[in-house]
Backbone as a printed PyTorch tensor [residue, N CA C, xyz], in Angstrom:
tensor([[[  7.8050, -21.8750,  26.4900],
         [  7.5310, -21.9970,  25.0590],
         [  8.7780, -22.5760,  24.3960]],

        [[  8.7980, -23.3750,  23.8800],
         [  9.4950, -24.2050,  23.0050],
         [ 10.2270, -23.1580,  21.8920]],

        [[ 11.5840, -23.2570,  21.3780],
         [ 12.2570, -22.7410,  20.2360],
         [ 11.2890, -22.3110,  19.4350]],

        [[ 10.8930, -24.3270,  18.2510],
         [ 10.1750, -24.0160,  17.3940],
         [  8.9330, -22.9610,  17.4010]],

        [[  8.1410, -23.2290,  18.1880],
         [  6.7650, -22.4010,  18.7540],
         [  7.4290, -21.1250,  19.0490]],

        [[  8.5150, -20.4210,  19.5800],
         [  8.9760, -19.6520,  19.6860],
         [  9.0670, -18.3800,  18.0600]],

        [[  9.7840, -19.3170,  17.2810],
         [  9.9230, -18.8450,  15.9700],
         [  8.8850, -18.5900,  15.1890]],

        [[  8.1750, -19.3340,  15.4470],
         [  6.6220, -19.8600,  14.4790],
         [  5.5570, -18.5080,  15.1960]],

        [[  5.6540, -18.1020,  16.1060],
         [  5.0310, -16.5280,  16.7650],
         [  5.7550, -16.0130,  16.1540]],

        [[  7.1010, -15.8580,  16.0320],
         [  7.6540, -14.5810,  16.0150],
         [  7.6160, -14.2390,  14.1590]],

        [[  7.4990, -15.0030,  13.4540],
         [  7.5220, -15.2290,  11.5910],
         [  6.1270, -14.5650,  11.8960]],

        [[  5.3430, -15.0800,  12.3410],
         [  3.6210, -14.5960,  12.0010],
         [  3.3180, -13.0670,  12.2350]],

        [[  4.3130, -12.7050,  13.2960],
         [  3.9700, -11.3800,  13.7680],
         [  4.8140, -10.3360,  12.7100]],

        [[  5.8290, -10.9760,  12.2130],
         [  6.3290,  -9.7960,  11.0950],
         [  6.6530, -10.0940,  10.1850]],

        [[  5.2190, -11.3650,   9.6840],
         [  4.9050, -11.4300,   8.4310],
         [  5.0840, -10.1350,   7.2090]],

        [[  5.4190,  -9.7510,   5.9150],
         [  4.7720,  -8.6430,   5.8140],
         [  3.5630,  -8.8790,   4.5690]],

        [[  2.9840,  -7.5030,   4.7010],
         [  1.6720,  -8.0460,   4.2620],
         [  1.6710,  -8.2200,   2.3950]],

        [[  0.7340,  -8.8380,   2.0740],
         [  0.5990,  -8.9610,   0.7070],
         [  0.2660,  -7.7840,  -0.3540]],

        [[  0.6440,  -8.2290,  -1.8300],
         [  0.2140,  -7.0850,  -2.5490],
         [ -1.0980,  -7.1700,  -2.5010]],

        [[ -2.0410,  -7.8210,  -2.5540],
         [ -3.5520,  -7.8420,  -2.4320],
         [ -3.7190,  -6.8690,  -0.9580]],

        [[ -3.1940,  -7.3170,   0.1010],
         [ -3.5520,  -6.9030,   1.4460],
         [ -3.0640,  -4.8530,   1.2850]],

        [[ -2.0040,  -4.9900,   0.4860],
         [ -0.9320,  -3.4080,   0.1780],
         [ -2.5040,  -2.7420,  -0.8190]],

        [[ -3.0310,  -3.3260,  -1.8630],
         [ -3.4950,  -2.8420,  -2.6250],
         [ -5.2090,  -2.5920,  -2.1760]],

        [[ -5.7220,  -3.1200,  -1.4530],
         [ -6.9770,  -2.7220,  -0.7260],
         [ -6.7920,  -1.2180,   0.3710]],

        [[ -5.5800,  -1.7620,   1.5570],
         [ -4.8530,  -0.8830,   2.5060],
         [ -4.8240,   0.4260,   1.6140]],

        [[ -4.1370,   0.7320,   0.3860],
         [ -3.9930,   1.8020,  -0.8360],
         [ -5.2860,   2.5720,  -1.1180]],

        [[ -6.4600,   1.4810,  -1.1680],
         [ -7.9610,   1.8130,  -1.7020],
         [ -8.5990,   2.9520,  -0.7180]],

        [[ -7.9660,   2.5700,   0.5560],
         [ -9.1030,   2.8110,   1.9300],
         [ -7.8870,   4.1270,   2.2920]],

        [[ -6.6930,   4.1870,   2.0130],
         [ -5.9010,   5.1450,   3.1050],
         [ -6.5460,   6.7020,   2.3510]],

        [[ -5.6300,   7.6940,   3.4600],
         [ -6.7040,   9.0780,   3.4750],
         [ -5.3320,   9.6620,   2.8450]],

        [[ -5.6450,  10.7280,   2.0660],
         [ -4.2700,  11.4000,   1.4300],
         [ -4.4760,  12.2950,   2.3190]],

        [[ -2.2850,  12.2180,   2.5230],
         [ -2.1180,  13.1930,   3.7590],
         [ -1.8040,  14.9170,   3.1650]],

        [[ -2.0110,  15.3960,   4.0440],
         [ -1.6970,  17.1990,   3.9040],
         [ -0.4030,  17.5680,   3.2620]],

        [[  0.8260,  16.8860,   3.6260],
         [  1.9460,  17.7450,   3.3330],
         [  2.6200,  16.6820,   1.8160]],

        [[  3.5160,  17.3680,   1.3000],
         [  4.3830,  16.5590,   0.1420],
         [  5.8100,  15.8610,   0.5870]],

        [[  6.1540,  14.7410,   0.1410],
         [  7.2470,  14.0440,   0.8380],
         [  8.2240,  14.3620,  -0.3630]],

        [[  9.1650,  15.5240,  -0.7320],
         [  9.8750,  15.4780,  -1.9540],
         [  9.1240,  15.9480,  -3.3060]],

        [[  8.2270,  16.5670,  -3.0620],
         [  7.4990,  16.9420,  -4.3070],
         [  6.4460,  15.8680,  -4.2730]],

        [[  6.1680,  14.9310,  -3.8620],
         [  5.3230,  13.8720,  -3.7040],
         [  4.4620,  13.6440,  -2.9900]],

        [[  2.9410,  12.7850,  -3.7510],
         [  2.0520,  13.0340,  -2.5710],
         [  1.7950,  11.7910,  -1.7470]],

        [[  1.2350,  12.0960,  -0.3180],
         [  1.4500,  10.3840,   0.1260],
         [ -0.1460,  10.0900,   1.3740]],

        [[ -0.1440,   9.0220,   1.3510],
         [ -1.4400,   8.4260,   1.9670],
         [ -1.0890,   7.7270,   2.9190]],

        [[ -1.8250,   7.6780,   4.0780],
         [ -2.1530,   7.0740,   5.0960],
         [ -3.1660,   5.8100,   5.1500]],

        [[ -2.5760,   4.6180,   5.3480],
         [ -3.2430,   3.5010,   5.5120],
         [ -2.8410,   2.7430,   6.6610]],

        [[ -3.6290,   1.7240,   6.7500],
         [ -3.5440,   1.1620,   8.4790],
         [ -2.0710,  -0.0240,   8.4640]],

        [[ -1.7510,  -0.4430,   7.4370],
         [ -0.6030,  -1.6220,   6.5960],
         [  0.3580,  -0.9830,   6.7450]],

        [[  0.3770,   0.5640,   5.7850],
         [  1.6500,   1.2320,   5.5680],
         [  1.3430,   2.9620,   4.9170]],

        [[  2.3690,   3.3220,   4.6360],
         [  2.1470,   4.7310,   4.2730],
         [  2.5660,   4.1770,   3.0360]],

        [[  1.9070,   5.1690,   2.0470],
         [  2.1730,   5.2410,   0.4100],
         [  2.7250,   6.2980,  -0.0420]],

        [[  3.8500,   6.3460,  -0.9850],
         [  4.0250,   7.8570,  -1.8600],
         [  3.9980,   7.7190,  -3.1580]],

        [[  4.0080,   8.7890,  -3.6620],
         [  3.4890,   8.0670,  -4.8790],
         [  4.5090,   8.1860,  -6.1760]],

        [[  4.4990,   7.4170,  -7.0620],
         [  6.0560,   7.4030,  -7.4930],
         [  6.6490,   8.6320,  -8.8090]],

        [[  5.3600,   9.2110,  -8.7110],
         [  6.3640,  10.2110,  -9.2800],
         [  5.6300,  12.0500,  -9.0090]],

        [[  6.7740,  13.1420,  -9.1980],
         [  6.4530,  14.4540,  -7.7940],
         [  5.4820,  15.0050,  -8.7250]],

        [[  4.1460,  15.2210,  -8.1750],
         [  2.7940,  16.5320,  -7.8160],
         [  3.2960,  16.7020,  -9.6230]],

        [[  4.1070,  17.6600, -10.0410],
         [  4.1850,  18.5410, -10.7390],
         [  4.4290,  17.3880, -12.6880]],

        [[  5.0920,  16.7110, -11.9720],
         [  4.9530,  15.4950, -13.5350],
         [  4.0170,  14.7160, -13.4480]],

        [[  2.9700,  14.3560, -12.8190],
         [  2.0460,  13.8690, -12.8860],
         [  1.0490,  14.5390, -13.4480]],

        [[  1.1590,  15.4820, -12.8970],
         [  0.0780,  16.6760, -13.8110],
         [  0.2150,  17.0940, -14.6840]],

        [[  1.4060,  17.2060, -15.3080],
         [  2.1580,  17.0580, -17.0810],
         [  1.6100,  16.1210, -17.0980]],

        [[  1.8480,  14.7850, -17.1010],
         [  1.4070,  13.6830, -17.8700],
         [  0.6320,  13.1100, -16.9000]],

        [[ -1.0450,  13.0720, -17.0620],
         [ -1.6440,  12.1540, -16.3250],
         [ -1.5100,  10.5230, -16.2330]],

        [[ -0.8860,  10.2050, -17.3330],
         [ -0.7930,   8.5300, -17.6240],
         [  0.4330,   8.1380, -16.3900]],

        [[  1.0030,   8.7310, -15.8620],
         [  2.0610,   8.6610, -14.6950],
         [  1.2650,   8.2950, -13.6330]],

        [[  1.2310,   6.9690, -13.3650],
         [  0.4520,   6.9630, -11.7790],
         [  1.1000,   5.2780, -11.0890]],

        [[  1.1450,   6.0410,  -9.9550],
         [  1.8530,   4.7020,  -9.1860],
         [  2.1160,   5.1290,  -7.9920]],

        [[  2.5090,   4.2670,  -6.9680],
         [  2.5160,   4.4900,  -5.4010],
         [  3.2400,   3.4560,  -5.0490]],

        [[  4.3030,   4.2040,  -3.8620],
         [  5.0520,   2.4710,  -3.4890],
         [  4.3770,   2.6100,  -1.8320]],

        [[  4.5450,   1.7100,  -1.4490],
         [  4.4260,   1.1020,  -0.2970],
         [  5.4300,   1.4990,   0.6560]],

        [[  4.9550,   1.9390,   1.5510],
         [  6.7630,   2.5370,   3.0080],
         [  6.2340,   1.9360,   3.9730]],

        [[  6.6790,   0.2310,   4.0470],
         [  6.0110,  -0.2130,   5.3630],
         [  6.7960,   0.2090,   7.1750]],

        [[  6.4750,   0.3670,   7.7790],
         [  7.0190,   0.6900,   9.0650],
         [  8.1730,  -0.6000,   9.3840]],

        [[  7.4930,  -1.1310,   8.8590],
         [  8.6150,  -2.0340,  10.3780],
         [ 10.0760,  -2.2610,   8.5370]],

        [[ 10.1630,  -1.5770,   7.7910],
         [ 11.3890,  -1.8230,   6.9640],
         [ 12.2950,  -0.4560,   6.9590]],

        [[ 11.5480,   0.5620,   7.4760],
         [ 11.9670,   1.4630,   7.7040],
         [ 12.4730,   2.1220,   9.0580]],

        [[ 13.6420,   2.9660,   8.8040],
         [ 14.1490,   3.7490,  10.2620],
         [ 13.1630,   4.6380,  10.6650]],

        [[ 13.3500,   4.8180,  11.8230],
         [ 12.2600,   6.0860,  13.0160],
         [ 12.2430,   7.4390,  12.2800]],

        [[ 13.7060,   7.6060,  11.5240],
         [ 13.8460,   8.9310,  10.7430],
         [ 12.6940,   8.8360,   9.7880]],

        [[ 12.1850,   8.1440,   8.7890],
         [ 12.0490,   7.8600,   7.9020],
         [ 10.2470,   7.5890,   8.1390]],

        [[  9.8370,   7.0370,   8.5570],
         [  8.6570,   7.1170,   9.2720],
         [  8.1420,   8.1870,  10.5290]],

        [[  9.2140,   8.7920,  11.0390],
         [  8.4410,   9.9920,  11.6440],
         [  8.5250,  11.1660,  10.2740]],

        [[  9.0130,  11.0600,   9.3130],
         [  8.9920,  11.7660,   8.3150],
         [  7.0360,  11.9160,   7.6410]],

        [[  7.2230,  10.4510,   7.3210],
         [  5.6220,  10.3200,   6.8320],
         [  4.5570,  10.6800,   7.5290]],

        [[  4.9300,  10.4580,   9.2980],
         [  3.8630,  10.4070,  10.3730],
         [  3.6800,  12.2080,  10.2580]],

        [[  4.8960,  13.0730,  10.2540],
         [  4.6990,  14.6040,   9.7940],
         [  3.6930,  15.2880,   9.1300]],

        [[  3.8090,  14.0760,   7.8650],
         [  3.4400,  14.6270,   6.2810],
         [  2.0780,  14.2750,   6.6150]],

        [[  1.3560,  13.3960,   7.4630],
         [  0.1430,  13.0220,   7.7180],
         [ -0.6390,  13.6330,   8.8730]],

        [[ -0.0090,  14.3110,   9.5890],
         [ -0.2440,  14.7090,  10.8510],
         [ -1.2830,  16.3860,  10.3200]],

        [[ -2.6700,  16.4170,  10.8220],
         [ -3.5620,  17.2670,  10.2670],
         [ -3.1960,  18.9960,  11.1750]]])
C-alpha cells in the first residue's frame, strides 16, 4: 500500500463523527445507572454523553439542559473505563 493510500485509510478510520451524527447517536443512547460527578450520562454507539450540568441544578432549574459528547478515541482508558462503570447494569 502506497503512503498516500496509506494515510487516506488511516484519516477515514478516525474520522470523528459529526454534530448531526453526535446528535441522533444522543437521541437513540440508553441513560446509564450510575452519576459521573453529580451528573447524569448515556450510552450511545458514537460516544458516551454527560450532561452538562449535576442531577441536583437541573432540577432547580429545568431550563438547564445540555450534554457534551466523551468520545473514546479523545479520551484516556482512565476516563472511559470511568463511563464504561457508570453504564455497566
Amino acid at each position: 500500500m502506497s503512503p498516500v493510500l496509506f494515510a487516506a485509510a488511516f484519516a477515514a478510520v478516525t474520522a470523528q463523527p459529526t454534530v448531526e451524527e453526535l446528535q441522533a447517536d444522543f437521541e437513540t443512547a440508553r441513560p446509564c445507572y450510575a452519576l459521573i460527578d453529580g451528573r447524569e450520562v448515556w450510552e450511545g454507539k458514537k460516544a458516551f454523553f454527560i450532561s452538562s450540568y449535576t442531577k441536583e441544578a437541573a432540577e432547580l432549574d429545568p431550563d438547564l439542559v445540555g450534554a457534551d459528547a466523551v468520545l473514546r478515541d479523545d479520551n484516556s482508558l482512565d476516563v472511559i473505563g470511568e463511563f464504561e462503570a457508570a453504564c455497566t447494569d
